[in-house]
Backbone of each chain as ProteinMPNN parsed JSONL, in Angstrom:
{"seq_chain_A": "XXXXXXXXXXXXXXXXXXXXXXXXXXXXXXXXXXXXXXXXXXXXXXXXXXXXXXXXXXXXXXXXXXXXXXXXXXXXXXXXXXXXXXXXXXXXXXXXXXX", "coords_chain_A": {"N_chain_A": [[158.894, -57.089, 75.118], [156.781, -56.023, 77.63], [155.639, -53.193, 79.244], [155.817, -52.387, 81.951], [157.723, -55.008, 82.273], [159.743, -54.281, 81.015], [160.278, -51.735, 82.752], [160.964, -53.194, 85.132], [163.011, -54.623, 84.668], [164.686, -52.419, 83.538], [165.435, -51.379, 86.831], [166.836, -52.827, 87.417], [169.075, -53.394, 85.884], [170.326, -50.88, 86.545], [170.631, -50.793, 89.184], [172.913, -52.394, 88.925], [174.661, -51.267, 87.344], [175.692, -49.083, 88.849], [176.029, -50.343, 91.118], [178.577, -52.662, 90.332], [180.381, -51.113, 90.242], [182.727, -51.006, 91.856], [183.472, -53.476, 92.03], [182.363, -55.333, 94.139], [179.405, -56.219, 92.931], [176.885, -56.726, 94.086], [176.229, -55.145, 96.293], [175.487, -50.962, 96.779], [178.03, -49.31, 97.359], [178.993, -46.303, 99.608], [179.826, -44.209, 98.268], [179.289, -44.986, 95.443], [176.615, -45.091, 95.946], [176.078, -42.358, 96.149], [176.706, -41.302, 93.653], [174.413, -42.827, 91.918], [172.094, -41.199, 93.323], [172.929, -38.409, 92.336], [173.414, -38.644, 89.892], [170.74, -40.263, 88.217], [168.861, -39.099, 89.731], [168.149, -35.975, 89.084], [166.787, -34.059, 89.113], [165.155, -34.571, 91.683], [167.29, -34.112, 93.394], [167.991, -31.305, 93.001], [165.729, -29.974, 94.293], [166.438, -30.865, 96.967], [167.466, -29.142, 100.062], [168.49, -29.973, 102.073], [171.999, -30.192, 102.633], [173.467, -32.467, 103.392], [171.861, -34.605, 102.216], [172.375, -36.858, 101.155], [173.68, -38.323, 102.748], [171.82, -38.702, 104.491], [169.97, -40.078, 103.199], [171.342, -42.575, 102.531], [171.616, -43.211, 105.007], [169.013, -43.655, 105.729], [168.159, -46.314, 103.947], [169.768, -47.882, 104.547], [168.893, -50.19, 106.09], [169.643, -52.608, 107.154], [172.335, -51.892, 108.746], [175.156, -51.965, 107.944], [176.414, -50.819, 106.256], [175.687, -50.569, 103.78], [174.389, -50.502, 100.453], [171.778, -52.76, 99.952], [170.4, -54.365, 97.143], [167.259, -55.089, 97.47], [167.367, -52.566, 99.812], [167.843, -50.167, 97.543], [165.463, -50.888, 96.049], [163.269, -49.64, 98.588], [163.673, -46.766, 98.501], [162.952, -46.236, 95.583], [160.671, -47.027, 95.495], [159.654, -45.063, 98.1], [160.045, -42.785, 96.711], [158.323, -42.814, 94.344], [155.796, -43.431, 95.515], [155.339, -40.596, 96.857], [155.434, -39.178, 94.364], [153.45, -40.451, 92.879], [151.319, -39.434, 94.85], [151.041, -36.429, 94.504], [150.55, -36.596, 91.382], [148.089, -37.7, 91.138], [147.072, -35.31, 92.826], [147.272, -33.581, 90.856], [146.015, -34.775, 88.731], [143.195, -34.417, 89.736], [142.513, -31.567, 90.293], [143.365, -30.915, 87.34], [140.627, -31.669, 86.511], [138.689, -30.441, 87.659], [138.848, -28.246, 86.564]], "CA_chain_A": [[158.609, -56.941, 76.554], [155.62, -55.347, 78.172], [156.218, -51.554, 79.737], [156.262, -53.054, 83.247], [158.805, -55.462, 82.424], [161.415, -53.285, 80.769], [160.667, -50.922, 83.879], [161.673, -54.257, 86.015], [164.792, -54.397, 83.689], [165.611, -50.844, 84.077], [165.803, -51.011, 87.959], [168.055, -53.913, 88.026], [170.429, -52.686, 85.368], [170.196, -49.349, 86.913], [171.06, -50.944, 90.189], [173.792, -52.613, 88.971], [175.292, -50.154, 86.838], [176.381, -48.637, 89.426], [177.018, -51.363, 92.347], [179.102, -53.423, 90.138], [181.934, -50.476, 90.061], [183.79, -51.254, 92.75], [183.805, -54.767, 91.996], [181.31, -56.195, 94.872], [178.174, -56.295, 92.469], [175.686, -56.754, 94.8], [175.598, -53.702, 97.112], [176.22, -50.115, 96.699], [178.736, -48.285, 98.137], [178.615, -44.757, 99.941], [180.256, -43.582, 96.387], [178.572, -45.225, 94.52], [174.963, -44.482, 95.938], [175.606, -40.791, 96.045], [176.83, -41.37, 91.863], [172.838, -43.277, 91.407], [171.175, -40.278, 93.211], [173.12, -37.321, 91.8], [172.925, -38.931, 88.057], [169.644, -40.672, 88.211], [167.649, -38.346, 90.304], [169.136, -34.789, 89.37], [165.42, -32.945, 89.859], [164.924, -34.662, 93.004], [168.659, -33.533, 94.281], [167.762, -30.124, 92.527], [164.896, -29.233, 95.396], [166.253, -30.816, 98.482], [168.044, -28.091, 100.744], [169.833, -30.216, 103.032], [173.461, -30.767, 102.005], [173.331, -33.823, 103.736], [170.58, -35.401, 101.782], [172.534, -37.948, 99.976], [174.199, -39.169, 103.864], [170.735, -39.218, 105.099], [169.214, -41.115, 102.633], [171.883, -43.778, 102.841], [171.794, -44.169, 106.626], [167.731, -44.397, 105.902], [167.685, -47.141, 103.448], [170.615, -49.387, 104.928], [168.215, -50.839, 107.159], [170.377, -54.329, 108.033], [173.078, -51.222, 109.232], [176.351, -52.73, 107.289], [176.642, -49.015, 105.501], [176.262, -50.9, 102.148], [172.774, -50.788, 100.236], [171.197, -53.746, 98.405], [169.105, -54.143, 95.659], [165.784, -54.228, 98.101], [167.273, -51.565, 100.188], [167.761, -49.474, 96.801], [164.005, -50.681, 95.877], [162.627, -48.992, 99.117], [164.318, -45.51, 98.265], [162.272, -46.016, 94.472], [159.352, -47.092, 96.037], [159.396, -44.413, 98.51], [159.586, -41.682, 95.964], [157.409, -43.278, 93.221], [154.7, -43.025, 96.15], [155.363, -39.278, 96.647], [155.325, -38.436, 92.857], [151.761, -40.609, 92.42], [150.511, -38.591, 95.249], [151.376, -35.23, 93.159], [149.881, -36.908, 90.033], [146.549, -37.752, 91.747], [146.193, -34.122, 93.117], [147.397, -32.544, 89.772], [144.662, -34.836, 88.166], [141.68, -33.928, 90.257], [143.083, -29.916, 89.619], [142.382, -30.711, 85.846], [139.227, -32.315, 86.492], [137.93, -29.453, 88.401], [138.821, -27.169, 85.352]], "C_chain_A": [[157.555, -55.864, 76.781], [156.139, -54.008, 79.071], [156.274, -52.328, 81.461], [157.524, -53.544, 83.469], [160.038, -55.093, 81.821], [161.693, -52.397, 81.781], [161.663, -52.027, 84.776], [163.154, -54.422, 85.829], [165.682, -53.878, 84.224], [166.055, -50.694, 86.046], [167.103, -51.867, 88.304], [169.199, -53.619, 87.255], [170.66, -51.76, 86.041], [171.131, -49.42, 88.223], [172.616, -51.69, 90.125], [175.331, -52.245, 88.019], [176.11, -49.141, 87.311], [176.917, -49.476, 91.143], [177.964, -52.056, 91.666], [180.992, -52.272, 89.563], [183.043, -50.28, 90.751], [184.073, -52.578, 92.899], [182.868, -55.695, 93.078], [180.16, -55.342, 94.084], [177.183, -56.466, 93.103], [175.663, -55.943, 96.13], [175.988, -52.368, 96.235], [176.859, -49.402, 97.786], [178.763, -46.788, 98.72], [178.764, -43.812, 98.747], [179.463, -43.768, 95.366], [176.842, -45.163, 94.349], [174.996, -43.048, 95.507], [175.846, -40.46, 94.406], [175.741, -41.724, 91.503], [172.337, -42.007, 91.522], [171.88, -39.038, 92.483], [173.23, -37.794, 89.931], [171.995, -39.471, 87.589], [168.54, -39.906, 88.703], [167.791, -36.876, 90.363], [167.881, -33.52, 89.592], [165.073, -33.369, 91.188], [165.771, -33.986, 93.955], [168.279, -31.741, 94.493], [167.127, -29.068, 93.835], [165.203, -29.911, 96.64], [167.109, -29.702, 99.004], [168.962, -28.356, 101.22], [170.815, -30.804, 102.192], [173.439, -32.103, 101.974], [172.863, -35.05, 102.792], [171.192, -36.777, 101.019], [173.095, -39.16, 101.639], [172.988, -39.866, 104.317], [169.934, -40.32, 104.633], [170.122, -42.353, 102.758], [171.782, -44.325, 104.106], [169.759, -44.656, 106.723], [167.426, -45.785, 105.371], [168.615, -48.499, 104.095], [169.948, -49.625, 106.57], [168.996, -52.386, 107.755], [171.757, -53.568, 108.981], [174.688, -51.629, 108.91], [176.586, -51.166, 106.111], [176.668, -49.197, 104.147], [174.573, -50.546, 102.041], [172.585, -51.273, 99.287], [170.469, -53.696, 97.609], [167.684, -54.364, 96.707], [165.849, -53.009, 98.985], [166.71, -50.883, 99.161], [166.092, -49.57, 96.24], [162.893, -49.477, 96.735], [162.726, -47.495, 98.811], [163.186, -45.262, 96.634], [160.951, -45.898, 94.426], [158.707, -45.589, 96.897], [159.255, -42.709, 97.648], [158.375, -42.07, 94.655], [155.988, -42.869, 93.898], [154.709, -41.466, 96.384], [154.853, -38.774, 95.337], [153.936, -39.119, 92.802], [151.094, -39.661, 93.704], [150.59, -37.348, 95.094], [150.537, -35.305, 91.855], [148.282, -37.152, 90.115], [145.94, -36.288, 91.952], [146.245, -33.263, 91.494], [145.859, -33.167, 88.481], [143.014, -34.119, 88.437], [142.449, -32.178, 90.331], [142.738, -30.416, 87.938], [140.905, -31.029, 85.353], [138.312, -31.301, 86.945], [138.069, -28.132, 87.151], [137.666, -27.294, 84.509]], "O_chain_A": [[157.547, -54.86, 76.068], [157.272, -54.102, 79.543], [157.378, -52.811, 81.712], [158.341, -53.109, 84.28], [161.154, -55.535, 82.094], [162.858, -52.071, 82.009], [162.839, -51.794, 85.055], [164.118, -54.366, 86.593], [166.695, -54.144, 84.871], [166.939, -49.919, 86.412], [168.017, -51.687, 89.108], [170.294, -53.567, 87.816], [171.866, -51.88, 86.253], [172.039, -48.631, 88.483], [173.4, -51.604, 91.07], [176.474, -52.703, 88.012], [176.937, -48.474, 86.689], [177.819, -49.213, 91.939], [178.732, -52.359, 92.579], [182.035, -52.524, 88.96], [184.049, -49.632, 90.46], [184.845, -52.941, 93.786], [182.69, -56.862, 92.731], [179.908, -54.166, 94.349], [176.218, -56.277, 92.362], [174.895, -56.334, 97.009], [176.645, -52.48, 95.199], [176.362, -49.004, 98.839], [178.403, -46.011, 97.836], [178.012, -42.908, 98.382], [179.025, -42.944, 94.564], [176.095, -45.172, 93.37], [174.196, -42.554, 94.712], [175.273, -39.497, 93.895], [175.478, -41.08, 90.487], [172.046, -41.389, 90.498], [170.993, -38.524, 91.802], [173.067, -37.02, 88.988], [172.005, -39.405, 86.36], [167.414, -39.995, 88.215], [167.622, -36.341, 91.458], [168.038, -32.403, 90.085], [164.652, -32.474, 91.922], [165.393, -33.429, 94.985], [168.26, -31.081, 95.531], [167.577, -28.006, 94.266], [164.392, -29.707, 97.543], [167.632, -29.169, 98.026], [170.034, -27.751, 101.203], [170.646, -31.641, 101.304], [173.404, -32.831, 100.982], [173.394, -36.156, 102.687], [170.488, -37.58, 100.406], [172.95, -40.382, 101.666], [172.886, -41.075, 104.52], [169.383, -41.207, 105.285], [169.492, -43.325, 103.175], [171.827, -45.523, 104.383], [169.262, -45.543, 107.416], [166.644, -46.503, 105.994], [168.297, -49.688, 104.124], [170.353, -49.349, 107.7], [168.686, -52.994, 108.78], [172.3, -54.278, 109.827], [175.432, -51.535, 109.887], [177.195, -51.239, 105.043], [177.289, -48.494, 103.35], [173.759, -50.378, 102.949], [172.843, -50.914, 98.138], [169.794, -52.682, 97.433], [166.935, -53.404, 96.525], [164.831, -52.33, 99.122], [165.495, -50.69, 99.201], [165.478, -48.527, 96.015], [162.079, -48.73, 96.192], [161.635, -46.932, 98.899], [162.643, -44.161, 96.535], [160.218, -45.158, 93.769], [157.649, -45.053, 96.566], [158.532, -41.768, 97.977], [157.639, -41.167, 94.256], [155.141, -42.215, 93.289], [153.674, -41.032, 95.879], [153.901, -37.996, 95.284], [153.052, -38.276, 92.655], [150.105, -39.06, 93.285], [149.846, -36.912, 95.973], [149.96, -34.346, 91.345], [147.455, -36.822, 89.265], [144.835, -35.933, 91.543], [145.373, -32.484, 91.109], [145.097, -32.512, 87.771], [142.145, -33.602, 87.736], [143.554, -32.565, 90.71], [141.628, -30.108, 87.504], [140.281, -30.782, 84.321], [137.14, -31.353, 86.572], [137.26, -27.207, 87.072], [137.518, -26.538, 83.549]]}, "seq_chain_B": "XXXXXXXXXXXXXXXXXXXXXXXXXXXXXXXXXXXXXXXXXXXXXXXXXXXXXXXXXXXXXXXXXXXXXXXXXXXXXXXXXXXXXXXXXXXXXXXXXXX", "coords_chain_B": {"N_chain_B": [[164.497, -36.75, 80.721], [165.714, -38.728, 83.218], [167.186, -42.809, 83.451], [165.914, -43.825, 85.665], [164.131, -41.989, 86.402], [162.024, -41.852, 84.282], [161.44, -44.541, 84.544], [159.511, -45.082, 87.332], [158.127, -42.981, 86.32], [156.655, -44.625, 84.592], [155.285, -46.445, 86.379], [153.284, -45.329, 87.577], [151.89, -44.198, 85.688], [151.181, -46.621, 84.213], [149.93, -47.829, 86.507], [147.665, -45.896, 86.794], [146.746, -46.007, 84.254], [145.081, -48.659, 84.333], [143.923, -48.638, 86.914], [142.127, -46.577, 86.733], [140.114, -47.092, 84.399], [137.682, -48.269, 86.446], [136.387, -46.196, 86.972], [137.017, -45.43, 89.818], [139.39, -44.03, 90.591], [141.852, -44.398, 92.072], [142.507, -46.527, 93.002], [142.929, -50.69, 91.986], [140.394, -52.602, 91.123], [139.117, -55.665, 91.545], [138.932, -56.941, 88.382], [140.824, -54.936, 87.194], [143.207, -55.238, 88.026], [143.564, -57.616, 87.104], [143.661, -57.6, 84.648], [145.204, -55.863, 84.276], [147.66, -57.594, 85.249], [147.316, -59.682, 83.264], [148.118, -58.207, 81.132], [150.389, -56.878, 81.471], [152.136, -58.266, 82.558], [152.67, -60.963, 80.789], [154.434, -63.112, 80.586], [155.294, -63.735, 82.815], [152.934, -64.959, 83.998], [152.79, -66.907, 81.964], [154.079, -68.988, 83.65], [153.335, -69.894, 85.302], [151.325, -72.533, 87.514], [149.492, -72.604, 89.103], [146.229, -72.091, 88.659], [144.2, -70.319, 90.139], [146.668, -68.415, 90.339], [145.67, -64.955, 90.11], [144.285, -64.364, 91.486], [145.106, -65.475, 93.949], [147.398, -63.295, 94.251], [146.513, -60.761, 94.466], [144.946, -61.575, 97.237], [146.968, -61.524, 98.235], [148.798, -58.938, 97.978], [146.426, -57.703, 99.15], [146.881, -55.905, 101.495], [145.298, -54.268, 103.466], [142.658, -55.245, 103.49], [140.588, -54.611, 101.741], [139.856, -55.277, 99.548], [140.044, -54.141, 97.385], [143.218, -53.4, 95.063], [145.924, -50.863, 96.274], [148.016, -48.195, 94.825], [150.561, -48.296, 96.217], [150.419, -51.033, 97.595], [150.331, -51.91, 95.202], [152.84, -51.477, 94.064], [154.291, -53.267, 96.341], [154.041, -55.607, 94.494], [155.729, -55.128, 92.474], [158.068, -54.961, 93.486], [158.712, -57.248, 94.734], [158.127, -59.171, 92.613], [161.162, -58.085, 91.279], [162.738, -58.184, 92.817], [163.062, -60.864, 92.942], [163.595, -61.384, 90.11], [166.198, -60.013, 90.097], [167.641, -61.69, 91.396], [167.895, -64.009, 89.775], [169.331, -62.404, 87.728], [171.841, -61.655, 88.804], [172.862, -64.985, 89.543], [172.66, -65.717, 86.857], [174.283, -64.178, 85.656], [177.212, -64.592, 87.093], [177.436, -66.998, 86.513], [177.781, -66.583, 83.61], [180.433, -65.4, 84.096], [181.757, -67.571, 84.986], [182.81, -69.181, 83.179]], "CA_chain_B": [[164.432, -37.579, 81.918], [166.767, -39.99, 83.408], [166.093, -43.723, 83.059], [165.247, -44.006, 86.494], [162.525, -41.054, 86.96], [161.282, -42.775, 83.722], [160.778, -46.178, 85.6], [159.057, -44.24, 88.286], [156.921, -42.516, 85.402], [155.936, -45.433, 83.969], [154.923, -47.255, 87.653], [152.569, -44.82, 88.072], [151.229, -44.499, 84.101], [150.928, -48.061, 84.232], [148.864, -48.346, 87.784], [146.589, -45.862, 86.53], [145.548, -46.893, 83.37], [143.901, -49.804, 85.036], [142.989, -47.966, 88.073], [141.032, -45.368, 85.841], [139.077, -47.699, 84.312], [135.879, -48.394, 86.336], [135.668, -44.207, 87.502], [137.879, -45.391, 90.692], [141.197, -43.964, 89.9], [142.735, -44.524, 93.094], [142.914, -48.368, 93.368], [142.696, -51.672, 90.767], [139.795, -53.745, 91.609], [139.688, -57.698, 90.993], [138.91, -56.908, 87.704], [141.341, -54.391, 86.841], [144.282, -56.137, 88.901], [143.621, -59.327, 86.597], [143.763, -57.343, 83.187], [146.929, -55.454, 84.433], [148.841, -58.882, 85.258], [147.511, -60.332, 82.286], [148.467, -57.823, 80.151], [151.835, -56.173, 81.376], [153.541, -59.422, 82.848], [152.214, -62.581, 80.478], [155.9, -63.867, 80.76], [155.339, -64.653, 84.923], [151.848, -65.706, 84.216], [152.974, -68.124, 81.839], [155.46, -70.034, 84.15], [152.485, -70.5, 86.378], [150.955, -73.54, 87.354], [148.417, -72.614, 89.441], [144.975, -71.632, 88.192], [144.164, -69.044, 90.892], [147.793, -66.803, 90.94], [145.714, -64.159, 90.14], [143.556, -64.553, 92.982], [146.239, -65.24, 95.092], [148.575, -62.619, 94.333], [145.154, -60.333, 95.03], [145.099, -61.605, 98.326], [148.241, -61.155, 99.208], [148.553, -57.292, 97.988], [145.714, -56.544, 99.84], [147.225, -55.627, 102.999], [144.426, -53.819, 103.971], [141.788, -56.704, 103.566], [139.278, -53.777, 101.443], [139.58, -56.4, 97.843], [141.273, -53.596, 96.163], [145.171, -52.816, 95.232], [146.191, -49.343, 96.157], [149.229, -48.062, 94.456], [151.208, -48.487, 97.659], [150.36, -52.17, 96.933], [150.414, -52.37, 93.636], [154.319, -51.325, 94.251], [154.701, -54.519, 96.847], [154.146, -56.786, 93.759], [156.977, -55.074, 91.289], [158.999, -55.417, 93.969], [158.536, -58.875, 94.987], [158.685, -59.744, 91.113], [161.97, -57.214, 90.805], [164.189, -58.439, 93.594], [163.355, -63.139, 92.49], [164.379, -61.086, 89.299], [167.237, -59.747, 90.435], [168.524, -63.033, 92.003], [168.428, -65.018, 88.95], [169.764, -61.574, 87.254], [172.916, -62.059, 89.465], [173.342, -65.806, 89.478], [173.239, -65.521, 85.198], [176.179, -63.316, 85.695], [178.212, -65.256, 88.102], [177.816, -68.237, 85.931], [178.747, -65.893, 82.653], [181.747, -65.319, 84.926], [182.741, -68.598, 85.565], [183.405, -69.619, 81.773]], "C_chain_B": [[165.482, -38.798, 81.897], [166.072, -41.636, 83.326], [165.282, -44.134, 84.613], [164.155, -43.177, 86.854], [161.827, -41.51, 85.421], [160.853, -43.892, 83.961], [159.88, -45.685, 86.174], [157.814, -43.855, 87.365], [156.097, -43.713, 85.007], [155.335, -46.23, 85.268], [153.617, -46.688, 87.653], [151.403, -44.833, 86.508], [150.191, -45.68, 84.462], [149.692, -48.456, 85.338], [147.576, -47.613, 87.423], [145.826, -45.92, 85.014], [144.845, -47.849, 83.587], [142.99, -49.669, 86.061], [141.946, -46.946, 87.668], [139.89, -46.195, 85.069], [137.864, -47.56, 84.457], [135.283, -46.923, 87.225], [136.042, -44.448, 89.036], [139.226, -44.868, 90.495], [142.197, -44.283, 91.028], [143.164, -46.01, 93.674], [142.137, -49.644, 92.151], [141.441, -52.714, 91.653], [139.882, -54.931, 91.135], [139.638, -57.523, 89.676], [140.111, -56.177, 86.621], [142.585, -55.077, 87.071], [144.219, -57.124, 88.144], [143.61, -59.077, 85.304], [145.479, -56.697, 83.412], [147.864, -56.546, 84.782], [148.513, -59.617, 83.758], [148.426, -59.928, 80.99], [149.804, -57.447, 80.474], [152.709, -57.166, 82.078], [152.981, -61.247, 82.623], [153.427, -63.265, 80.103], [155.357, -64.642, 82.405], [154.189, -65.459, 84.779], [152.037, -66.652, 83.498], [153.453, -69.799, 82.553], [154.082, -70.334, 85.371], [151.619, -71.222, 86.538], [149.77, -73.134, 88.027], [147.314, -71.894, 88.989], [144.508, -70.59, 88.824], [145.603, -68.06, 91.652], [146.903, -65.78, 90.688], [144.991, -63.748, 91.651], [144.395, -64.135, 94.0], [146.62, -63.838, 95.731], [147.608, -61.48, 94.793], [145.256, -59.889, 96.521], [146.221, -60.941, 99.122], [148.624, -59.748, 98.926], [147.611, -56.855, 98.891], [145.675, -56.204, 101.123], [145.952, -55.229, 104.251], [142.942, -54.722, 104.318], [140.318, -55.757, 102.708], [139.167, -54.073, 100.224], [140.322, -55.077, 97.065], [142.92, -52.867, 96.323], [145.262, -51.208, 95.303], [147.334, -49.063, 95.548], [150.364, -48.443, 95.113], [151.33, -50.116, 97.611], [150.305, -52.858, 96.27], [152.436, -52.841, 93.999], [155.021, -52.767, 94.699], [154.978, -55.662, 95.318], [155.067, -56.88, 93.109], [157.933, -55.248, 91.864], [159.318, -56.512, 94.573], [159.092, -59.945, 93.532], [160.043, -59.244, 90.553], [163.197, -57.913, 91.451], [164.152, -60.261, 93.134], [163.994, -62.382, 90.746], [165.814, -60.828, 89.186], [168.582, -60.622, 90.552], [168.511, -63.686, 90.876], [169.26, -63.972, 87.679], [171.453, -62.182, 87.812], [173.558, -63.988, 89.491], [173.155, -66.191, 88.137], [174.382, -65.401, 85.182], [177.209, -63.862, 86.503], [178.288, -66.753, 87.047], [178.707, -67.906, 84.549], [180.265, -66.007, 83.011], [183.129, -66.576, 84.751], [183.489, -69.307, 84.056], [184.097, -68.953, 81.11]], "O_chain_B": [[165.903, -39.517, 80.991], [164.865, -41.833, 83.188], [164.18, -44.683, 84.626], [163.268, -43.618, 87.585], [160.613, -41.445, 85.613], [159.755, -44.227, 83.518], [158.918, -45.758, 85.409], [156.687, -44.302, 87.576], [154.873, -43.688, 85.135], [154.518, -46.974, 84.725], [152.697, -47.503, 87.73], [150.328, -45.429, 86.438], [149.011, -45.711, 84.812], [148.742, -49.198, 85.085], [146.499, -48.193, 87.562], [144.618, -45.882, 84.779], [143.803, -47.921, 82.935], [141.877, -50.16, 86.246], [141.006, -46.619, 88.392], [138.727, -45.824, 85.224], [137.022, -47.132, 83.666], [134.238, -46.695, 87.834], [135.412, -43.679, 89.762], [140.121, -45.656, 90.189], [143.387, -44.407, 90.738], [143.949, -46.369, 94.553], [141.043, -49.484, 91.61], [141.688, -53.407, 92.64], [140.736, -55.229, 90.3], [140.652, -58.114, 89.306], [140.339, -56.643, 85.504], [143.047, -55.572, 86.043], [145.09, -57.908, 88.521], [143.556, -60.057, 84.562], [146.536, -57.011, 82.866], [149.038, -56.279, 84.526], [149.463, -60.097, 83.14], [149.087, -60.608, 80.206], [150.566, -57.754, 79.557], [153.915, -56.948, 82.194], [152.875, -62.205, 83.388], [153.328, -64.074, 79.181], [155.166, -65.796, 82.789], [154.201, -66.579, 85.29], [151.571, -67.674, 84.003], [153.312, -70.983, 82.249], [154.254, -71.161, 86.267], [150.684, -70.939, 85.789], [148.785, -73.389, 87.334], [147.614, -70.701, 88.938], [144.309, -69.655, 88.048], [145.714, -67.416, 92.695], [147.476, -64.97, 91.416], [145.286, -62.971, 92.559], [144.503, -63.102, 94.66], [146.432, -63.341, 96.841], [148.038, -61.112, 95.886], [145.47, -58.789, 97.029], [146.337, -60.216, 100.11], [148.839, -59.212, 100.013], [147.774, -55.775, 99.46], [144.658, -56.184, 101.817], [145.756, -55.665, 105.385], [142.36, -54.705, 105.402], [139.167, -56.108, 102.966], [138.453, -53.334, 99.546], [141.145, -55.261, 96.168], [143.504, -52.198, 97.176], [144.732, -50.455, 94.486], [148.041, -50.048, 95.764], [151.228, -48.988, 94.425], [152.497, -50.509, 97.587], [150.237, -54.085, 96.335], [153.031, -53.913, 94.111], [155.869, -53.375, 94.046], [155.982, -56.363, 95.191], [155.581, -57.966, 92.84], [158.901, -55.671, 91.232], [160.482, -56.6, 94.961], [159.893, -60.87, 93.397], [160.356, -59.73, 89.466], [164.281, -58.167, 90.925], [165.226, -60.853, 93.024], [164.923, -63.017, 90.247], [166.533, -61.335, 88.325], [169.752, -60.524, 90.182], [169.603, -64.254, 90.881], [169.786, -64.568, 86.739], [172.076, -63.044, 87.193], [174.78, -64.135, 89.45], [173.566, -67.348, 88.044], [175.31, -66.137, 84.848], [178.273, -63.254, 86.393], [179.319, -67.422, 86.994], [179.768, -68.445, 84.235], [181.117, -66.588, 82.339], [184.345, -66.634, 84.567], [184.596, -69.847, 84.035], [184.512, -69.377, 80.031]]}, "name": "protein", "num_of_chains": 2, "seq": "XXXXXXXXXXXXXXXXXXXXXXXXXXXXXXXXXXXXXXXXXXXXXXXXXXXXXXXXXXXXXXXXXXXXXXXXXXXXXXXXXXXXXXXXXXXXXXXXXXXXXXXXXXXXXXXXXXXXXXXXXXXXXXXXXXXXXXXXXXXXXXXXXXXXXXXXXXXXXXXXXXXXXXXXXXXXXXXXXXXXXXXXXXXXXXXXXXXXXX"}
């Protein structure tokens, strides 16, 4: 498999690695999201401030409002930081370029 | 790193080795966009019948209508190809199930 498609892999195991522990496999649960971000994302958790941050992000991504979040909710949440971190990686490039 | 801020790593890897290329680093032009599908997902491009998907798929990333993919739209495609993954991910496993 091509580095793309083991990433593709990795999101869907990833996603269901932890939705399929309460037995409905195809969402996650309030438990079981805040178990993805605090064991999947433990430098992102690291620098946010607000306590909250794990409520907030769930009430952002369950966009259909059913308090569950599916596998394209959980995409937008990957997406939305993946775009953060490349715009970090862009400025930290042009900073070595200017060296 | 966890495997998910490794996914994430590699999204971004991945977009700009092709986007670096022609001394644009910030977006894949037709050219670049048609070596990065060839090369990191010649599983999907096999199954495809039509002669211009790359074209297409082109088109349809380019939200903006300015011929090239921005990261931001690169993203749309893995997740378009992540979640028809997903679904035949899930109805595998439900059939596993049933035997």
């Amino acid at each position: 498999m091509t580095e793309l498609e083991n990433c593709m892999e990795s999101l869907i195991t990833i996603f269901h690695r932890y939705a399929d522990e309460d037995g409905d496999g195809k969402t996650l649960s309030k438990k079981e999201l805040s178990k993805l971000i605090e064991t999947e994302l433990p430098a992102f958790l690291k620098c946010q401030k607000n306590p909250k941050v794990v409520d907030d992000i769930r009430k952002d991504l369950d966009q259909n409002g059913d308090s569950k979040v599916d596998f394209e909710e959980f995409l937008s949440l990957v997406v939305g930081l993946s775009i953060a971190c490349e715009k970090c990686f862009v400025l930290h490039e042009q900073k070595k370029g200017k060296k």
